[in-house]
N, C-alpha and C positions, 0 to 999 in steps of 0.2 A: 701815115704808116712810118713806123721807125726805122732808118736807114739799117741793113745787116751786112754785120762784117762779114767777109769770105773765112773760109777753113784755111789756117795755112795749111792744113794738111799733118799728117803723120809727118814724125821725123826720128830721128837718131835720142836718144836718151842724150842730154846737157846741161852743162851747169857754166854758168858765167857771170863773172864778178859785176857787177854794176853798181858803183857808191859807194856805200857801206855793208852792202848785201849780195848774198848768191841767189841769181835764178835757174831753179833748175825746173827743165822742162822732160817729163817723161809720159811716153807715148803708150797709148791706153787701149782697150780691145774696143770694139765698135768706131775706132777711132777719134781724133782727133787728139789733144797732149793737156796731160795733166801741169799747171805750171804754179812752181811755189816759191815764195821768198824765204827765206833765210837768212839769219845771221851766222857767226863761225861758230859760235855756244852749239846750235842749232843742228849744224853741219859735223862738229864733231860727237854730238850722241847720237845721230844717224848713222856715220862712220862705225863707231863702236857696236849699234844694234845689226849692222850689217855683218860684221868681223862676226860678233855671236851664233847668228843667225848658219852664216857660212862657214866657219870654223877656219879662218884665217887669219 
């Protein structure tokens, strides 16, 4: 039987640099968190689709 990781669990919406890339972790309905790499290309057309999105 294959070993299973625990849930960390729900958390706070994050993002943290590591190496050359951001991880960001956001937390999802039925739980547990969505987690994605990125680079800054990456991070700033997110940025942008977000400002549109919200009119900021």
């Amino acid at each position: 039987m294959a070993a299973m990781k625990p849930r960390t669990g729900d958390g706070p919406m994050e993002v943290a640099q590591e190496g050359r890339s951001l991880i960001m972790r956001v937390p999802i309905d039925g739980g547990g968190r969505l987690v994605l790499e990125i680079n800054e290309e990456e991070a700033q057309a997110l940025k942008e689709c977000l400002v549109d999105a919200v009119g900021e």
